[in-house]
N, C-alpha and C positions, 0 to 999 in steps of 0.2 A: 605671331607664332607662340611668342610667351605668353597670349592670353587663353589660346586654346589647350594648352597644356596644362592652363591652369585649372580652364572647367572642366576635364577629363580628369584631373586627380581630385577634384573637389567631387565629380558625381563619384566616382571609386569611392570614397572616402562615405561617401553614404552609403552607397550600396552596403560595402561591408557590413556599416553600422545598423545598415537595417538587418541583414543576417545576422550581428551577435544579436542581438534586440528582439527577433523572431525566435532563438533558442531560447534566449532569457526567459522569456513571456510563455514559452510552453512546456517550461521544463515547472514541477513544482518548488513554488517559494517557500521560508521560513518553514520547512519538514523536518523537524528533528526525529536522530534515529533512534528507536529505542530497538532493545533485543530482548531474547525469549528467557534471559537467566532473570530479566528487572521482571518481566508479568509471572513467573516465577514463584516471584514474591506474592504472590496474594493468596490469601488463604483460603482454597473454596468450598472450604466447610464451614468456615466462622462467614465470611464475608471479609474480612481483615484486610485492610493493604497497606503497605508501608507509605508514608508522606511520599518518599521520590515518584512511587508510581502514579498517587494521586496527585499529582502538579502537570501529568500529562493528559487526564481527562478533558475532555472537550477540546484538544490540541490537535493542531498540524502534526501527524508524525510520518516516517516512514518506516515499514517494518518489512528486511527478507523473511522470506518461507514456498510453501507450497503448495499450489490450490486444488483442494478438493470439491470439486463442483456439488452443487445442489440440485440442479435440472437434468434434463434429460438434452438440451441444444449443444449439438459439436461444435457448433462456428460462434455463438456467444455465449458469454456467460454473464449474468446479471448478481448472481449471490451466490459464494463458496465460503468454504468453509479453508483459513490460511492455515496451516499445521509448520510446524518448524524443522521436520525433515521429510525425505520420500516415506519409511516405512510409519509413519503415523499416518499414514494419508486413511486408508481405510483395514478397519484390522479391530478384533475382538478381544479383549476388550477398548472400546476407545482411549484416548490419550484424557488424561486427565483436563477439567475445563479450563486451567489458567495456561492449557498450552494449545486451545485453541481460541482463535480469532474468526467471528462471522462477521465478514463484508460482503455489505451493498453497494453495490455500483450504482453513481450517479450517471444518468442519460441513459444511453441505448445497450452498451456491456462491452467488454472484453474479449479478445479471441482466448479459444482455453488456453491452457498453460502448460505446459507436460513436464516443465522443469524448474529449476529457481525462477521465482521471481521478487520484482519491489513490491509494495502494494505503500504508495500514498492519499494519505485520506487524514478525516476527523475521528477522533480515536475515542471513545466511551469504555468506561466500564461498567458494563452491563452483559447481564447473565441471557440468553439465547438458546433456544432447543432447534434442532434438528434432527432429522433423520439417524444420522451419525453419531449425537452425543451432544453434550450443553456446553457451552464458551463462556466464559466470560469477559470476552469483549466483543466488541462492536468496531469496523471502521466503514463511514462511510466513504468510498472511495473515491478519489478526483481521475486517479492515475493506476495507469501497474503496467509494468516493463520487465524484462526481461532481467534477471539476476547477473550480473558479468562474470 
């Protein structure tokens, strides 16, 4: 009896560990958060960026905001344009570029978004035209979820 007790808490004991270990693995790793006062900081008339914001170029980051799509598809989105509140979404004149972010979604896309969300990705600062106005930044995206 004490040995079947025992392999019943030892399989538990995986099981669990393989559910934390399934969240681990698909949640995004090493994402630091930057916010919309640091990209802020860049000048995008000079080109100018302060050192802090240039140490996150080519970095894991995660950044809230709100997605303004670039296609015309409801059910995916592949490339929008992040904006850092609702009413910059779309609006005359556009937001200045160091307050918007163009992300590309890696693989197949994203369902839209109508409210906050995360967006995890590889972060660049590079300059970008749209439809809507220029960005100067880039993330490629891993991820994007819902804002809590």
């Amino acid at each position: 009896m004490m040995k079947k007790s025992y392999l019943i808490g030892a399989g538990f004991s995986f099981f669990i560990l393989g559910i934390i270990l399934f969240f681990v693995m698909k949640s995004p790793i090493n994402a630091t958060e930057i916010d919309w006062r640091l990209l802020g900081e860049l000048d995008y008339v000079t080109g100018k960026t302060t050192s802090e914001l240039q140490t996150f170029h080519a970095q894991k980051i995660r950044i809230p905001g709100f997605m303004v799509p670039l296609e015309d598809n409801q059910r995916k989105v592949t490339e929008f344009l992040l904006v850092p509140n609702p009413q910059a979404c779309i609006h005359m004149p556009a937001p200045p570029p160091n307050q918007m972010v163009y992300v590309k979604v890696k693989g197949g896309g994203f369902p839209t978004a109508f409210g906050p969300i995360w967006v995890y990705g590889d972060f660049k600062i590079l300059t970008s035209k749209s439809v809507y106005g220029e960005s100067s930044f880039e993330i490629q995206a891993d991820s994007v979820e819902p804002y809590p």
